[in-house]
N, C-alpha and C positions, 0 to 999 in steps of 0.2 A: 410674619408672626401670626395674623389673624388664619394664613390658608393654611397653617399646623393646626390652628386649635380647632378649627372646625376639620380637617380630618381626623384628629384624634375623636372627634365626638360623631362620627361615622359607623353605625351600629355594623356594616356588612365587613369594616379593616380589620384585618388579618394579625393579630397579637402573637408574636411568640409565649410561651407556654417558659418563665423565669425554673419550674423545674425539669422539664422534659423538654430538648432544645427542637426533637423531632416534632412537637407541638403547635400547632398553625389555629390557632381558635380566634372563632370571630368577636368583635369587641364586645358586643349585645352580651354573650355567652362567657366573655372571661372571668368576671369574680366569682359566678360557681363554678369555673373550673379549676380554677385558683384552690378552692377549698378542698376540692376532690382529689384535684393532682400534690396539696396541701399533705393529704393524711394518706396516697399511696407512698410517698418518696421523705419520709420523715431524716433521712441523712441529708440531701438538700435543704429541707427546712427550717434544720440546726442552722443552717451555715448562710441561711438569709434573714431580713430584721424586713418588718414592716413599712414603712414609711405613716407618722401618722397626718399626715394632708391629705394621703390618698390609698387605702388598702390594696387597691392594683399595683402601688410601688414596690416592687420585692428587690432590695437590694443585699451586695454579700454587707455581714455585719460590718466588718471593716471600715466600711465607707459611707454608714449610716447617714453621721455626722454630716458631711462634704453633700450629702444629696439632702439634708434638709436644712444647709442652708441658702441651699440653689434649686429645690423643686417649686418645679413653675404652678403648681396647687396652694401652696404660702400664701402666697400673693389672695389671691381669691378667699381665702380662712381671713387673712390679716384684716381683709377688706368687710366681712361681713360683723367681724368684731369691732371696727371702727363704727358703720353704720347703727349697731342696737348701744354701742354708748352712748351717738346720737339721739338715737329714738330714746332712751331710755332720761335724760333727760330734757325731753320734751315733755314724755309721761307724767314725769314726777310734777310738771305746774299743771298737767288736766288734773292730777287726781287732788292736787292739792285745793283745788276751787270747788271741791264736791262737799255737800253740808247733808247730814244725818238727820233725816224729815222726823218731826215731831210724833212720840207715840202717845194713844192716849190708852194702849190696855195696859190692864195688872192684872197678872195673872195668877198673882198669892189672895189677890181679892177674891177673883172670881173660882177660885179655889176651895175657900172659905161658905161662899156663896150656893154653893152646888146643894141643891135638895136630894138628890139622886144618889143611893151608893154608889160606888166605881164598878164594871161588868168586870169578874172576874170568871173565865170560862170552867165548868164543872162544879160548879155551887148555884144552890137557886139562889135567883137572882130575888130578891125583896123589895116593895117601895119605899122609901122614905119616910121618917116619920112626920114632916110637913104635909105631906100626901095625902088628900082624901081615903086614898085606897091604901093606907098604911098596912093592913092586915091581910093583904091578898098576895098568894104565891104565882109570883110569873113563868109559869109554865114554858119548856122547850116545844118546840112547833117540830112534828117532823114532816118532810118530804111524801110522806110513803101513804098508800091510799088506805081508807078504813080496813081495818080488819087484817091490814099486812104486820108485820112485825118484823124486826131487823134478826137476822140468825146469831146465835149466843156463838157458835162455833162454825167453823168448816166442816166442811163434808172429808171422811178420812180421804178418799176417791174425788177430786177434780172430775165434771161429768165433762169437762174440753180437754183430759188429758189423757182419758181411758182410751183414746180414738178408736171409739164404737163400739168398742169391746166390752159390751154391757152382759 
């Protein structure tokens, strides 16, 4: 049983091709060829059902049934679903021991609290009336060196797209 399973997981073994029987594809390369030869041969693909333990399984519809309840991949599903039952209540007594550390902010206080208006971007900004400097308008800072200015518009003419032809 074990010298099957470790050849089936043999990436260089040689797969028949479930639509085209002349098909010799190695194991590494069959589920995208599965898809490829999937959507050349769509009258075969009618006439086979997926296996769902294993998308390599291409069986005739027929016999769906009988192959799942005798594919040797079940086993393997069944198993990993038993295992996170396990785990999962295990989880449930960590998380239950976990305790929600004391806060001491309020933030409807410090809310209330705030001397400062809120920045809202394309309005001058103002200080507070708490503010020493209640009456003073906060000015946008630009980038740009004295005496530059930002252009109101574009140039009709890109000078990078005339390519030279000035």
């Amino acid at each position: 049983m074990e010298e099957t399973y470790i050849d089936s997981l043999d990436p260089e073994k040689l797969l028949q091709c479930p639509y085209d029987k002349n098909h010799q594809i190695r194991a590494c390369r069959f589920p995208y060829h599965l898809i490829k030869c999937r959507k050349n041969h769509p009258d075969v693909a009618n006439k086979l059902a997926t296996c769902p333990f294993n998308a390599r399984h291409q069986v005739p519809r027929a016999e769906i049934s009988h192959h799942i309840s005798s594919c040797d991949d079940k086993s393997c599903i069944e198993q990993d679903v038993v295992n996170q039952t396990r785990n999962l209540g295990q989880e449930t007594l960590a998380e239950s021991t976990w305790q929600c550390p004391p806060c001491d902010e309020d933030w409807d206080k410090d809310l209330w609290e705030q001397t400062s208006t809120p920045f809202v971007w394309g309005t001058a900004n103002y200080c507070g009336n708490n503010s020493p400097a209640s009456n003073i308008v906060v000015e946008h800072k630009s980038n740009l060196a004295s005496g530059m200015r930002v252009p109101k518009s574009l140039p009709y003419v890109l000078p990078w797209k005339n390519n030279g032809n000035a």
